[in-house]
Legacy VTK file of the C-alpha trace (Angstrom):
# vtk DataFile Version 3.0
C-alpha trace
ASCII
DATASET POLYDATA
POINTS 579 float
0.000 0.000 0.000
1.206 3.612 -1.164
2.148 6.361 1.669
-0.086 8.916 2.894
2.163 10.982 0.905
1.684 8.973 -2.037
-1.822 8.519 -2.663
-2.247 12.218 -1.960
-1.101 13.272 -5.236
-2.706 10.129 -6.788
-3.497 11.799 -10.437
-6.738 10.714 -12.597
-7.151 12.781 -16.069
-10.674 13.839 -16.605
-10.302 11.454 -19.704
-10.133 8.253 -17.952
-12.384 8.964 -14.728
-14.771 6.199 -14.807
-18.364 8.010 -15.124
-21.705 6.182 -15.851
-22.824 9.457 -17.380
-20.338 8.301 -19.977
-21.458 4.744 -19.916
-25.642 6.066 -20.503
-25.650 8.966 -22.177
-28.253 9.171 -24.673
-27.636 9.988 -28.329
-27.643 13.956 -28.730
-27.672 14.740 -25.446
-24.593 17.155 -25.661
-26.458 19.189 -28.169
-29.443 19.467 -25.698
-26.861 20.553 -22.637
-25.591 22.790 -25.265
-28.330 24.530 -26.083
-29.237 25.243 -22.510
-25.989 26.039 -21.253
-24.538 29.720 -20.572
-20.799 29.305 -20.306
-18.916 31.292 -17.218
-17.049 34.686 -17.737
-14.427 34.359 -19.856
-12.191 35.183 -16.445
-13.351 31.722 -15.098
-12.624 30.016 -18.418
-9.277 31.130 -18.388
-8.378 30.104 -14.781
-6.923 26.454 -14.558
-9.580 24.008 -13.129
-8.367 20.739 -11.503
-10.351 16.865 -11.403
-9.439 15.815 -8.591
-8.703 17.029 -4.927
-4.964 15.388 -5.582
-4.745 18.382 -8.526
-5.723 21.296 -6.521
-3.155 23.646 -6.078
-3.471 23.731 -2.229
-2.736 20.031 -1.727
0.951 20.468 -3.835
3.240 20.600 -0.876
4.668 16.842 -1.614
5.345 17.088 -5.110
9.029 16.405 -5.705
11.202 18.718 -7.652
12.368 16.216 -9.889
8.841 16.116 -11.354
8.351 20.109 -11.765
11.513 20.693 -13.267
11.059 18.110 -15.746
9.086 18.257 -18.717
6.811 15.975 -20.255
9.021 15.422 -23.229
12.100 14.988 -20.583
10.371 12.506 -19.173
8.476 10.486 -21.469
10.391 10.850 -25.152
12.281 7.944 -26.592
14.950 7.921 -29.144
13.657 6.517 -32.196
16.881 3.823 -32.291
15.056 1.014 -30.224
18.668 -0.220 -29.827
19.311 2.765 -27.240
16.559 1.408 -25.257
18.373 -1.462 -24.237
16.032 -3.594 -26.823
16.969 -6.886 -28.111
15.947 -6.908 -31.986
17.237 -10.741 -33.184
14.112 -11.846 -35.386
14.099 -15.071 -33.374
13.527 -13.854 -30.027
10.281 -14.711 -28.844
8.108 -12.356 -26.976
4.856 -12.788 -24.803
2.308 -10.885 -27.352
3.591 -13.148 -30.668
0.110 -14.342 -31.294
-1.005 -11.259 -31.710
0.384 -10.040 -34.358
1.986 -13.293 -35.988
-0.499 -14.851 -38.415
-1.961 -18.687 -38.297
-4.104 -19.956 -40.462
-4.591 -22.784 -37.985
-5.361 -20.923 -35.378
-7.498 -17.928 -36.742
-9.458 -19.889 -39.371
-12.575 -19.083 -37.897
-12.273 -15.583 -37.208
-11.008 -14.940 -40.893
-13.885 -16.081 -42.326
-15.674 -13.257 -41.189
-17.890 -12.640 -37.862
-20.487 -10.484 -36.183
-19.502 -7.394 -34.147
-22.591 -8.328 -31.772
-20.133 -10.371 -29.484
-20.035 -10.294 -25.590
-17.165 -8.223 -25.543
-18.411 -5.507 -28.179
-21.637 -5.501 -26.803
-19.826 -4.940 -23.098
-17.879 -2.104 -24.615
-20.555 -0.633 -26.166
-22.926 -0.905 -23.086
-25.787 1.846 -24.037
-24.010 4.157 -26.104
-25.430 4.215 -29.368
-28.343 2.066 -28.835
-30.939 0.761 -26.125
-29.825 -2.812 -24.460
-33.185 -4.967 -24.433
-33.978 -8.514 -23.502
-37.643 -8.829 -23.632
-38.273 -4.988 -24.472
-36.403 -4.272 -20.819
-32.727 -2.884 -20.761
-30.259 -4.739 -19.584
-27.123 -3.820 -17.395
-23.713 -5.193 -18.756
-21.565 -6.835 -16.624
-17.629 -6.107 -17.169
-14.530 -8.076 -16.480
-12.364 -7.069 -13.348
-15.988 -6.408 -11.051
-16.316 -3.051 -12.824
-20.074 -2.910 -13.964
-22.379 -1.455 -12.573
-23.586 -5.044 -11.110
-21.268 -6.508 -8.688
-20.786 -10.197 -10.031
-21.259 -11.438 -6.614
-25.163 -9.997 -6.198
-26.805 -13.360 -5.731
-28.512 -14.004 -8.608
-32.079 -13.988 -6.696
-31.390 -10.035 -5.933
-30.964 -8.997 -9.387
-35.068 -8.235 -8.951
-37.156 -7.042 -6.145
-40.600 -6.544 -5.173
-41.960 -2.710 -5.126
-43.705 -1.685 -2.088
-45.913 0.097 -3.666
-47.700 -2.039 -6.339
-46.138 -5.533 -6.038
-44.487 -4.735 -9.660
-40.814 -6.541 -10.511
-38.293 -3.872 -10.287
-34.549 -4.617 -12.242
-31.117 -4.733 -10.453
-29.594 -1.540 -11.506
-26.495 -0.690 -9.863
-24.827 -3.119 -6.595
-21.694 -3.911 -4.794
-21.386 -6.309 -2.609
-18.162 -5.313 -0.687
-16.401 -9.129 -1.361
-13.042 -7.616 -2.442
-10.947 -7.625 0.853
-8.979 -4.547 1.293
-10.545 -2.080 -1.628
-8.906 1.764 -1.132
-11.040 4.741 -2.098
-8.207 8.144 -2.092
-9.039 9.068 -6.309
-8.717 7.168 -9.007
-8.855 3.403 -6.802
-12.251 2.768 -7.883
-14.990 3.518 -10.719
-17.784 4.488 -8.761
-16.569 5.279 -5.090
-14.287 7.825 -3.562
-13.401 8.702 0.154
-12.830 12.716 1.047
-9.954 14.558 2.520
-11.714 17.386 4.375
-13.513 18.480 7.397
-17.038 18.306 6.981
-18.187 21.838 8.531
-21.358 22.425 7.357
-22.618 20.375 10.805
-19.527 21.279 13.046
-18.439 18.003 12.962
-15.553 16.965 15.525
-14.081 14.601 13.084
-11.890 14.772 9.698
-12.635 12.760 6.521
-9.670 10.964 5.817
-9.670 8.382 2.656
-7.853 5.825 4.859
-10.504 5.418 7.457
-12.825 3.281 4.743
-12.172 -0.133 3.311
-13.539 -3.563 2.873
-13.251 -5.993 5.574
-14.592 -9.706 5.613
-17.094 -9.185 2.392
-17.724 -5.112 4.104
-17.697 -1.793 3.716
-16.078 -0.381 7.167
-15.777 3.287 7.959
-14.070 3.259 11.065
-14.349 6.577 13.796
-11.046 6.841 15.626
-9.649 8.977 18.245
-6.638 10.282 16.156
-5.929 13.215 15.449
-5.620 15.179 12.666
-6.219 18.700 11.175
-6.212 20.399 14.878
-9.167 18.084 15.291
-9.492 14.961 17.919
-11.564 12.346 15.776
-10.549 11.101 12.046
-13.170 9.351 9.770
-14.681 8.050 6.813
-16.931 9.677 4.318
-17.937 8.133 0.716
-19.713 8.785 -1.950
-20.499 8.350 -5.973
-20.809 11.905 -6.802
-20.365 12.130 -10.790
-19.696 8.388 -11.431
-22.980 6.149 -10.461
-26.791 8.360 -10.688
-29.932 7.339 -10.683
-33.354 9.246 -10.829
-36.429 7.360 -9.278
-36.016 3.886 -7.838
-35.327 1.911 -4.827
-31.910 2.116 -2.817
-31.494 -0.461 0.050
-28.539 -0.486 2.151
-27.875 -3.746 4.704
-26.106 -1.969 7.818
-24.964 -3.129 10.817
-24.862 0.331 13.117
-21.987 1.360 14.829
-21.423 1.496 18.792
-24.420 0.297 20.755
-28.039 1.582 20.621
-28.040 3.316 24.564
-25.080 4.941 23.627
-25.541 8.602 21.917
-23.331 10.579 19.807
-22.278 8.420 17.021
-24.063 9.856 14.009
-23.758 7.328 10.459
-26.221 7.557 7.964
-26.643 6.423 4.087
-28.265 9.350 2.039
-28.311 10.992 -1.248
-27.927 14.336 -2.931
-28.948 15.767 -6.284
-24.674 14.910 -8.827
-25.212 19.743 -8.999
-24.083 19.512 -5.266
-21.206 17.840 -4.212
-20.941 16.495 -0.275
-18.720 18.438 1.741
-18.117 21.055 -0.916
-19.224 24.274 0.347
-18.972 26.404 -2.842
-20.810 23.403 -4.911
-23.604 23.364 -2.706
-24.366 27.457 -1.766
-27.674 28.028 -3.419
-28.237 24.386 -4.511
-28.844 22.445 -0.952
-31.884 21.395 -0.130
-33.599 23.182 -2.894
-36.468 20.999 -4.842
-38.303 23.781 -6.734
-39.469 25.121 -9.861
-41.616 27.514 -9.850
-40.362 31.665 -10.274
-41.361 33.093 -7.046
-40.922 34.224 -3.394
-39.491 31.187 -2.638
-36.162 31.504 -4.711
-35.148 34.358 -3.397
-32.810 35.017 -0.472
-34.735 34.251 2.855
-37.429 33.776 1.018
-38.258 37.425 0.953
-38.650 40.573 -1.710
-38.870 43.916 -0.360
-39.463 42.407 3.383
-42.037 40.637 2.215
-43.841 38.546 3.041
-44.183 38.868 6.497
-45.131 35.343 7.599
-40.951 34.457 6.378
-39.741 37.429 8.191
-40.971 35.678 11.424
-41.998 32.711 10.749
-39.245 30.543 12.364
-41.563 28.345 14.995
-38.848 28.999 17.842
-37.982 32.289 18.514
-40.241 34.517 15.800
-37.019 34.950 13.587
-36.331 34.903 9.747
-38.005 31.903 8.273
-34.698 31.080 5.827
-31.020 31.916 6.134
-30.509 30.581 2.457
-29.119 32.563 -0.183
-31.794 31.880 -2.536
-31.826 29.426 -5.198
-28.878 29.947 -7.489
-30.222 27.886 -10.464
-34.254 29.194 -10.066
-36.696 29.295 -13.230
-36.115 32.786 -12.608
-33.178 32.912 -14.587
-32.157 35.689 -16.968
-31.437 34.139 -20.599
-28.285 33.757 -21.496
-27.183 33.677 -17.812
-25.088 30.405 -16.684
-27.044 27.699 -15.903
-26.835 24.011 -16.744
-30.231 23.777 -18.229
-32.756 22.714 -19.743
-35.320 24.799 -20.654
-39.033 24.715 -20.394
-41.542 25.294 -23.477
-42.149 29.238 -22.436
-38.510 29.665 -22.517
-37.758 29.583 -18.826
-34.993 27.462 -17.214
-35.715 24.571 -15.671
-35.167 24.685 -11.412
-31.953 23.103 -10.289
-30.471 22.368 -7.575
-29.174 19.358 -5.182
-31.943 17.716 -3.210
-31.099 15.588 -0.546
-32.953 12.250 0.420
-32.118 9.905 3.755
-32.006 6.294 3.903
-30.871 6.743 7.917
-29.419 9.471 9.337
-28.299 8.892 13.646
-28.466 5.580 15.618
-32.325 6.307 16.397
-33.107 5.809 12.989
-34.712 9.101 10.982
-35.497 8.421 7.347
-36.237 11.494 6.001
-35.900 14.199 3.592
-34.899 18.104 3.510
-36.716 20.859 1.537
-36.435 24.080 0.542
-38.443 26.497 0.244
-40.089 26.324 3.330
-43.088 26.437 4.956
-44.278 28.587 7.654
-43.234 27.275 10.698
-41.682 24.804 8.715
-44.879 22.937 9.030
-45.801 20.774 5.692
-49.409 19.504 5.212
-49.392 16.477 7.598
-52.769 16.088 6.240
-54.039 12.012 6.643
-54.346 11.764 2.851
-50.726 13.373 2.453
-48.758 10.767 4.369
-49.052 7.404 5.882
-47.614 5.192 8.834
-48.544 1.685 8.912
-47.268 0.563 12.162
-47.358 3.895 14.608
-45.911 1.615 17.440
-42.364 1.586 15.570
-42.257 4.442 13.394
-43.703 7.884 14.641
-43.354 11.302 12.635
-40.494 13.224 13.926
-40.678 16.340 16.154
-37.911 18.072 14.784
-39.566 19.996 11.987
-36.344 21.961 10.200
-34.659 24.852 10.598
-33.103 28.538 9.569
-31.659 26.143 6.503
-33.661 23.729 5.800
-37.069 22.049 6.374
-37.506 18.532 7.110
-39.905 15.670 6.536
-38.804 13.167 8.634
-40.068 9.816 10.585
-38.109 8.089 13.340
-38.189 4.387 13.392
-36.849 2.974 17.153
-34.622 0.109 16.854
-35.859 -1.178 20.083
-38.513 -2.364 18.394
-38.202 -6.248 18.424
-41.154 -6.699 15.776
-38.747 -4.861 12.880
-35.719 -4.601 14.057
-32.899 -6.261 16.204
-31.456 -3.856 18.747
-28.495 -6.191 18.840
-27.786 -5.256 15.166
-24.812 -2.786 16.078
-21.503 -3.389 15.596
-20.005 -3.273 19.281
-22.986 -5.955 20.107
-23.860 -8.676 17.277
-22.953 -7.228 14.475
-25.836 -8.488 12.993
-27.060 -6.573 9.524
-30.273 -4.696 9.129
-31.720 -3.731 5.652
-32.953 0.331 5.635
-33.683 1.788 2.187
-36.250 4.505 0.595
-38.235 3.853 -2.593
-39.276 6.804 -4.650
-41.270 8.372 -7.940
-40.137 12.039 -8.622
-42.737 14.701 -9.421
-45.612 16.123 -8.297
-48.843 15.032 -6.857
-50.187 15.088 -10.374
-47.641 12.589 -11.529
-48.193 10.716 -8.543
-44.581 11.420 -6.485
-44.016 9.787 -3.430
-41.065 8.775 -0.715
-41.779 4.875 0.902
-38.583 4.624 3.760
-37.636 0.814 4.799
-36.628 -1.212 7.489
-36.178 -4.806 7.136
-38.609 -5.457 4.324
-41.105 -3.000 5.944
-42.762 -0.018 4.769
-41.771 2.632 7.499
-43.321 5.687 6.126
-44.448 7.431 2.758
-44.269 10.926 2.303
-46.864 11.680 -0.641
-45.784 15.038 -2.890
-49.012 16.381 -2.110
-47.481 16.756 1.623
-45.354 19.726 -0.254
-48.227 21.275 -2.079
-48.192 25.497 -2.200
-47.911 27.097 1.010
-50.342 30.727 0.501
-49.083 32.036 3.853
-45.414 32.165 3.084
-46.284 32.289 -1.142
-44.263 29.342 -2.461
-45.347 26.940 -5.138
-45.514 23.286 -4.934
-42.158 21.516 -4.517
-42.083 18.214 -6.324
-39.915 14.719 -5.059
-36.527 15.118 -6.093
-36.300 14.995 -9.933
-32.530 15.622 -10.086
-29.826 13.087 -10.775
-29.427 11.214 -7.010
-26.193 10.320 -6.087
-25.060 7.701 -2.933
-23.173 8.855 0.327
-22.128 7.087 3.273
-20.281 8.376 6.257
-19.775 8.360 9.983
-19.519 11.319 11.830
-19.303 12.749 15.233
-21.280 16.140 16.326
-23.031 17.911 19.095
-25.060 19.626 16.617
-28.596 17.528 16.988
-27.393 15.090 19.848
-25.451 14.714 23.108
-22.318 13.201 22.772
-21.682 10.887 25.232
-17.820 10.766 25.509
-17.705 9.026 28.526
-19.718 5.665 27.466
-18.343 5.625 23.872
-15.959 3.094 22.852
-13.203 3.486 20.489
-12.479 3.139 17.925
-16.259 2.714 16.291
-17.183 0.827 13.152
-20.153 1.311 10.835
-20.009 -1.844 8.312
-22.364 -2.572 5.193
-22.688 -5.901 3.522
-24.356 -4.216 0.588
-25.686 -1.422 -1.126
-28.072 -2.158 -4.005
-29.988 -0.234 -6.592
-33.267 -1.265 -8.139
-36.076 0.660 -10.956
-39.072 -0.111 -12.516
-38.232 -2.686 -15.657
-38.718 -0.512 -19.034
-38.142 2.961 -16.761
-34.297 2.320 -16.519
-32.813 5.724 -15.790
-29.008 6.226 -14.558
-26.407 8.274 -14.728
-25.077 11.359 -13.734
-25.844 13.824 -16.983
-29.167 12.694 -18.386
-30.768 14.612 -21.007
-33.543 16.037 -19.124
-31.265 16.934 -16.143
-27.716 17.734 -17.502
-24.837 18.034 -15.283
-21.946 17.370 -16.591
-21.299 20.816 -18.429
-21.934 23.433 -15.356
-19.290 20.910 -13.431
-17.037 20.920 -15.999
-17.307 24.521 -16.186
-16.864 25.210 -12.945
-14.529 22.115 -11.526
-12.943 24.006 -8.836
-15.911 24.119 -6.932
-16.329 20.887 -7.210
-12.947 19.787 -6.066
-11.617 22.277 -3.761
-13.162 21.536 -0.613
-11.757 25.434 0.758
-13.720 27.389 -1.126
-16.217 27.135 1.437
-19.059 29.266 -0.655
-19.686 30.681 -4.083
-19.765 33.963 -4.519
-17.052 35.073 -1.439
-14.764 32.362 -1.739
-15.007 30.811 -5.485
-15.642 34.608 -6.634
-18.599 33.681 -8.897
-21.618 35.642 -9.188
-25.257 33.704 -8.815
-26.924 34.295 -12.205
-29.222 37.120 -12.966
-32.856 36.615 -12.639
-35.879 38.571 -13.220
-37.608 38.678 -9.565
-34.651 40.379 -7.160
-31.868 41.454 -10.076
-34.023 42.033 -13.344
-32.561 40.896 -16.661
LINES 2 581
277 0 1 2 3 4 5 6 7 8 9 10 11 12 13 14 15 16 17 18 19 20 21 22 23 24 25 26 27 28 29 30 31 32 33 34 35 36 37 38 39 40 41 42 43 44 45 46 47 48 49 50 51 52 53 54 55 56 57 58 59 60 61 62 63 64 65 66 67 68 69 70 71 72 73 74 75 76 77 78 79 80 81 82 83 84 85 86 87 88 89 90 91 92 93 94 95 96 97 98 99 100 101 102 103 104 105 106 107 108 109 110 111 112 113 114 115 116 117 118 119 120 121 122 123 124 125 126 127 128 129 130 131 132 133 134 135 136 137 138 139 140 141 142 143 144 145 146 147 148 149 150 151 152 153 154 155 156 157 158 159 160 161 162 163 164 165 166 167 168 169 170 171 172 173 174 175 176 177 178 179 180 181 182 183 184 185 186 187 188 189 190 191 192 193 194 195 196 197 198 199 200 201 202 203 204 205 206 207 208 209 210 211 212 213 214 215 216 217 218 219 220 221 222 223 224 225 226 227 228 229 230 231 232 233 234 235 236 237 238 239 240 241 242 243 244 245 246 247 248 249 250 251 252 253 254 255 256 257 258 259 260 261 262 263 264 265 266 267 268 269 270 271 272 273 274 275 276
302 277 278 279 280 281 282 283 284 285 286 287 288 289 290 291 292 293 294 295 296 297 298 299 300 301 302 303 304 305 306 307 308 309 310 311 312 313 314 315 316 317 318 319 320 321 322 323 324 325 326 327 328 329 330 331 332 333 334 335 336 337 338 339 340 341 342 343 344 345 346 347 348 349 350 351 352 353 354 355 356 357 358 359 360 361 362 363 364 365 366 367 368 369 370 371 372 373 374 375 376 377 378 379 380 381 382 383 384 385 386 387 388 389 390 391 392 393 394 395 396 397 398 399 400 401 402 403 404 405 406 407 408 409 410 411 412 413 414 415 416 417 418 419 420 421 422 423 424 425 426 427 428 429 430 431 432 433 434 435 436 437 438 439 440 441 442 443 444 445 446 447 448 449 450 451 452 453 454 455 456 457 458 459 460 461 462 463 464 465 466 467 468 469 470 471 472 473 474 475 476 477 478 479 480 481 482 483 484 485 486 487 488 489 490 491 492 493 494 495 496 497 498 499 500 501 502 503 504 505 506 507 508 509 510 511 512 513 514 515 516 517 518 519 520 521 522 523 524 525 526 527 528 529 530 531 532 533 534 535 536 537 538 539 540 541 542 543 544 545 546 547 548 549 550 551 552 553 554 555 556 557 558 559 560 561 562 563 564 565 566 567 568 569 570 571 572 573 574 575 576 577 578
């Protein structure tokens, strides 16, 4: 295994990054981002962007001289006599590729006679490129050699479908891993759809630091391991992962089988499996100012900063539940419908010639050890109070899952149920890693939209139905004059992490043991067969242009916010800036 120092400057071009926006992008789709697509100030385009967290300029204090003094001709020209290399040129020395490029008849008297380019390995290589991948009139994920498809080949053949919990349907096997590889790294570049983080995650006041080596697999596991070590001026170093720009999806089912870590009477540990809209990138402040938790689309009140225009209205001026405050503390919605033409934005555009909302929704599978599945919002409503109305939601079993208290906040607004892992009937309070170690199954099955197209949010436990959240829960809100907000229709991207903070829980530091270990068997992705959607840059909801165009936001976790630390304007729009 490299050094620290090593496999912090591990380099990936943005040629070769593994992306299944790549892998799924539909014919044309560039000309549709195109179309939409405002490019930055030509002072942006002329600063140098960087991939990867190894190429940002603050991380360069290990480089060796040797490297920046040479250049890429020094290091990488040859003479054109192969003698000089040191190469042996007899015409009888045998080498290890021969076969390939010494003829026999014998040998290749099959293939000369012709063949079909519809083989295993040119349909593998051509995945769903050019043209759909069907079996029956469904599409059908390609496996690859080396365990790099999109389904791990060790997914037991009998999970490559599952049951939806909403109308019994089959759904396909879209996306798995199964964690079997012993000792898998994540630093950048290590592997095609995960990668671990090298910064302090802030936004929550976490005591810890993501480091890349605190995640790895462990007999046939993901483990993120909390430790007390310090690092960064702070006490705690950690694990945080995700598939940000390499593995999307939009509508499905994500499970996640996780054995907790610490014990359940213990408080303070916080892990959690989520997901965020591939605009927003976790832990990268500048990514995420005016993106996080937006879900909207509509050109009004609610896009603007604090939800207000002119002071108005007054119910978001004091309509924070706790003290009588400001409603919002968000900067507004950088990517709103209100957009000016011609302004930056990622696109696309609606039929009257407005942008399409964007933004970075988030949705929970579990966040803390008494398990909340949730979701967070913005804008908000007053009091941060959504329509809890009987028709708008539903709880099947009230005795193990109860709606939570906590409502939202000054940033965001929460939907949230808590599911008590007490409860024998679901499940096993032993299922924590410093008592068992036995596996639970928590996921969240979901149809973007809204209440027209039928949107809704089911969370699981063990098989179970928690809770649904219907999109008619988020209809318009007259007192604080925002629009519907539909279920996140953005490109959803997977996260997992364990994390330490006083911000929603008491830490107990006496009764903790460490170090502490949150380990999952498997993470698995199912959608509807014939409604197959993946990737990170689809053609209704492009993303990889604005995050090419802007990469440094993306990959330098110190700019901390967009306009005061990356220096970028949010676009103009026609409701607080005029066009």
């Amino acid at each position: 295994m490299a050094s620290d120092g090593q496999r912090r400057f591990y380099s990936q071009t943005p040629s070769n990054a593994p992306s299944t926006a790549s892998l799924f992008q539909s014919g044309g789709g560039s000309q549709v981002v195109q179309a939409a697509f405002a490019r930055a100030p030509q002072s942006l385009r002329s600063t140098q962007s960087y991939n990867t967290l190894s190429e940002s300029p603050y991380s360069s204090a290990g480089r060796t001289a040797s490297l920046q003094e040479q250049s890429i001709s020094d290091k990488f020209s040859l003479s054109p006599d192969p003698s000089s290399w040191g190469a042996t040129l007899a015409m009888n020395l045998e080498e290890p590729d021969d076969e390939l490029h010494n003829p026999d008849p014998r040998r290749d008297r099959n293939n000369d006679r012709g063949g079909s380019v519809f083989t295993y390995r040119g349909l593998t290589n051509l995945g769903c490129l050019d043209f759909p991948c069907c079996w029956n009139g469904y599409p059908v994920i390609p496996t690859m050699t080396n365990n790099y498809g999109l389904i791990d080949v060790d997914t037991p053949t009998s999970a490559h479908t599952y049951t939806s919990f909403a109308d019994s349907s089959q759904w396909q096997l879209v996306f798995s891993d199964e964690f079997e590889v012993e000792g898998r790294t994540f630093w950048p570049g290590d592997d095609p759809y995960w990668e671990a983080v090298n910064l302090h995650y802030w936004q929550t006041n976490d005591l810890e630091w993501y480091y890349p080596d605190q995640v790895t697999t462990r007999n046939g596991s993901l483990e993120i391991t909390l430790s007390e070590r310090e690092m960064n001026n702070l006490s705690f170093t950690s694990g945080l992962l995700s598939t940000w720009n390499k593995f999307c999806f939009t509508g499905g089912m994500v499970l996640a089988s996780v054995s907790l870590p610490g014990t359940n009477d213990v408080s303070g540990l916080w892990p959690a499996v989520w997901s965020m809209g591939n605009l927003g990138r976790v832990g990268y402040g500048a990514s995420l100012e005016g993106m996080w938790p937006y879900s909207y689309d509509a050109c009004d009140v609610g896009t603007a900063p604090n939800q207000t225009v002119n002071g108005a209205p007054a119910a978001a001026v004091t309509g924070n539940p706790y003290d009588s405050s400001p409603l919002s503390y968000l900067p507004g919605q950088r990517l709103s419908r209100c957009t000016c033409k011609g302004e930056s934005h990622p696109g696309p555009m609606h039929s009257d010639g407005t942008y399409v909302g964007r933004s970075a929704p988030e949705i929970d599978v579990i966040l803390q050890g008494q398990v909340s599945q949730s979701a967070q919002w913005a804008p908000m409503n007053y009091a941060y109070q959504w329509s809890n109305l009987s028709q708008n939601y539903n709880i099947p079993n009230p005795d193990v899952t109860q709606l939570n208290s906590y409502l939202g906040g000054v940033y965001q607004q929460s939907t949230s149920g808590v599911t008590n892992t007490n409860a024998y009937q679901i499940l096993d309070q032993n299922c924590y890693t410093q008592k068992t170690g036995c596996f639970s199954t928590y996921g969240y099955q979901y149809k973007p939209g809204y209440s027209a197209d039928g949107g809704y949010i089911s969370w699981i436990t063990n098989d179970v139905v928690g809770w649904t959240l219907d999109a008619g829960a988020l209809v318009a809100d007259p007192v604080t004059q925002i629009s519907d907000r539909p279920i996140p229709q953005e490109p959803m991207y997977l996260i997992t992490n364990l994390g330490i903070s006083e911000n929603f829980q008491t830490v107990d530091f006496t009764n903790l043991i460490f170090p502490a270990t949150m380990r999952i068997d498997w993470i698995r992705v199912y959608q509807p067969q014939g409604s197959i959607n993946i990737g990170c840059d689809p053609k209704d909801f492009p993303t990889a242009a604005y995050i090419n165009e802007y990469i440094e936001a993306y990959t330098n976790p110190n700019l901390t916010t967009w306009k005061n630390d990356f220096k970028q304007p949010f676009p103009k729009n026609n409701l607080t800036t005029g066009c």
